[in-house]
C-alpha positions in Angstrom: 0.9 -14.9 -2.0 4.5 -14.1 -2.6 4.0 -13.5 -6.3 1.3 -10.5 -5.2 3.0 -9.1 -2.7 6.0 -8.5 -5.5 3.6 -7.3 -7.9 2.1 -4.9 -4.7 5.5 -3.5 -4.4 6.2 -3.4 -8.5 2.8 -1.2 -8.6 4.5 1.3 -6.0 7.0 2.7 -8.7 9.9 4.2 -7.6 12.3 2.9 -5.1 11.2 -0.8 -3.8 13.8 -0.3 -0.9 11.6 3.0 -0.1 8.1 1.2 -0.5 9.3 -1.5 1.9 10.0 1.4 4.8 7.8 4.2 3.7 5.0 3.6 1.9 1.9 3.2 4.2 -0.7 1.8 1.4 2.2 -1.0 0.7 2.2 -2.1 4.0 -1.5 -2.2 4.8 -1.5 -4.5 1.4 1.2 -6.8 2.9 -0.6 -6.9 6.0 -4.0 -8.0 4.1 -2.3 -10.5 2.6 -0.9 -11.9 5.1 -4.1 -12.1 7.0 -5.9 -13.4 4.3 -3.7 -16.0 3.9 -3.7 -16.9 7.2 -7.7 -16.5 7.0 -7.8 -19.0 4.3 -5.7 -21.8 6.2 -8.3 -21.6 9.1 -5.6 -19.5 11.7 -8.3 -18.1 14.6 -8.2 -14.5 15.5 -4.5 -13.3 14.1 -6.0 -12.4 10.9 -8.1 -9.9 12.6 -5.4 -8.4 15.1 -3.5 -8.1 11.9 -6.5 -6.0 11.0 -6.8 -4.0 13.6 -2.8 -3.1 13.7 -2.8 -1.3 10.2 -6.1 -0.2 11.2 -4.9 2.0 14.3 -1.2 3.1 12.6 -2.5 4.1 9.1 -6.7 4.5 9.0 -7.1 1.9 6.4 -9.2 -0.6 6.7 -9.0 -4.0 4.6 -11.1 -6.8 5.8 -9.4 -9.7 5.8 -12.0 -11.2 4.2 -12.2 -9.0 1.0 -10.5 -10.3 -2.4 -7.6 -8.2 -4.2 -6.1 -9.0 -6.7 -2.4 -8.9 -7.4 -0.7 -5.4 -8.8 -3.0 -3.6 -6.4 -1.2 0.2 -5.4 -3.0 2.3 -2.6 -2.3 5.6 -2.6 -2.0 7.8 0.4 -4.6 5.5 2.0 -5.9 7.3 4.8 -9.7 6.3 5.7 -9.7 3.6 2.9 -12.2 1.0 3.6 -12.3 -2.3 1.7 -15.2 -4.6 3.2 -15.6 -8.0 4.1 -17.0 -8.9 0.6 -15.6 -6.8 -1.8 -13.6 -7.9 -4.7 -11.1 -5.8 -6.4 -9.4 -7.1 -9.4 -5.7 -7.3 -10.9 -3.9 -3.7 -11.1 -6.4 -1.3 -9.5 -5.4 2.1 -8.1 -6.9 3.3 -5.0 -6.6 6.7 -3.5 -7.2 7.6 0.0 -10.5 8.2 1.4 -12.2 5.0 -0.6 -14.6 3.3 0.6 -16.0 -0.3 -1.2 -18.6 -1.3 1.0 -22.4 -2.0 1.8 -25.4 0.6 0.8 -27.4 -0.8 3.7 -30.7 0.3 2.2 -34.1 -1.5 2.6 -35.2 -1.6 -0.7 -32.5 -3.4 -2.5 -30.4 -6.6 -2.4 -27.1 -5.1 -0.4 -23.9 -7.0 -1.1 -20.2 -5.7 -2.2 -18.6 -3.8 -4.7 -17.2 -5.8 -7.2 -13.9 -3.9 -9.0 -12.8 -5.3 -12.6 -9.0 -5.2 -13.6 -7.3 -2.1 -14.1 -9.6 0.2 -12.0 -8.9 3.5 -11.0 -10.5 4.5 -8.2 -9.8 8.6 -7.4 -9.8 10.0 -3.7 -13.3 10.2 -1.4 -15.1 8.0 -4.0 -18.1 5.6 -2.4 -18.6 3.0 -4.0 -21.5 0.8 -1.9 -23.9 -2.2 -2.8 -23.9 -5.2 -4.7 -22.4 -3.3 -7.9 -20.1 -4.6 -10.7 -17.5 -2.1 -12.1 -15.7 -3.4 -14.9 -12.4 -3.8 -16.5 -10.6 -0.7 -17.1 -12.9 2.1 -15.1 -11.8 5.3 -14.0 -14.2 6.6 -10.7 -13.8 10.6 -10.1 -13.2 11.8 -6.7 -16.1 12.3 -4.4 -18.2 10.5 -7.0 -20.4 8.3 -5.2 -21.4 5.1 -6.9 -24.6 2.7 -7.0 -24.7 1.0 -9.8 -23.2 -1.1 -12.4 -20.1 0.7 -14.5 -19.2 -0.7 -17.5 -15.8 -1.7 -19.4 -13.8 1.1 -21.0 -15.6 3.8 -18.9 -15.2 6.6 -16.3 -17.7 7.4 -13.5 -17.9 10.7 -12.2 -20.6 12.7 -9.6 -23.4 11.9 -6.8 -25.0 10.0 -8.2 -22.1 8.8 -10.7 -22.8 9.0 -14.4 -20.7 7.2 -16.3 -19.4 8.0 -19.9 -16.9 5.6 -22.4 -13.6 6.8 -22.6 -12.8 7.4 -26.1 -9.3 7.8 -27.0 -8.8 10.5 -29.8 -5.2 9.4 -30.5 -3.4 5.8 -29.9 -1.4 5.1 -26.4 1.6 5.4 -26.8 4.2 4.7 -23.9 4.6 7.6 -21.8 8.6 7.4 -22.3 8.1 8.1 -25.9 5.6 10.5 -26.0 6.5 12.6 -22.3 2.8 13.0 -22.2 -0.7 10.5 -21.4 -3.1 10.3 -24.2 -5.7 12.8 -25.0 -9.1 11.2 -23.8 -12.8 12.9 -24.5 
């Protein structure tokens, strides 16, 4: 648990001092995992007034439940919603206004999101169902997804489309080159 929550406050950036007193999506993170900890060794009803706390100071809801990997960085965070089964992998980036969650419809098998590593997932998006999104993804704001997403992709509109990102020049670090790489 330790080791994630230092990798939670690495993903931050900036000041870790500042992230400890500031940064909202930090603490709801902290907060999760100490719930889910707490979940996991069989504690009764702390892991959901846990909930419930960062739920009424920030709007952001993380089940205790849910599984998130380590690296994880929420940004903003306000009316994020991570369900009971959802699974996000190692180093994803959430914006606020997310929600991972069930699709509720008749006609399918409903279930949880689950996020690969290194996801990027941009502000409003919906991602709902039992859907796999894969390593590397990049999810456009307001895009609403329900279904599968491949590695190596972004997935953008209602319903999302999804394209493979195709770099047009190799990455570079950003100190080097003061600029991200071109993508089409």
């Amino acid at each position: 648990m330790l080791d994630s929550i230092k990798k939670d406050l690495k993903a931050c950036g900036g000041s870790p001092l500042l992230a400890i007193i500031s940064n909202r999506g930090f603490h709801s993170l902290l907060n999760y995992r100490v719930a889910n900890y707490l979940h996991k060794k069989k504690v009764p009803l702390i892991p959901l007034a846990l909930t419930r706390i960062i739920q009424i100071t920030y709007g952001i809801d993380i089940d205790y439940r849910a599984k998130i990997g380590s690296g994880c960085c929420i940004v903003h965070g306000v009316g994020t919603v991570v369900g009971c089964g959802a699974v996000i992998g190692e180093n994803a980036k959430i914006y606020h206004g997310v929600t991972l969650g069930i699709a509720d419809s008749p006609n399918r098998e409903d279930g949880f999101p689950t996020v690969g590593d290194n996801a990027l997932i941009g502000a409003g998006a919906k991602l709902l169902g039992k859907i796999n999104i894969g390593d590397q993804v990049r999810i456009g704001a307001n895009s609403v997804v329900i279904n599968d997403i491949p590695n190596n992709c972004s997935a953008f509109g209602i319903p999302a489309k999804y394209k493979e990102l195709k770099l047009i020049q190799p990455v570079q670090s950003c100190e080097e080159t003061n600029d991200l790489p071109e993508i089409v």
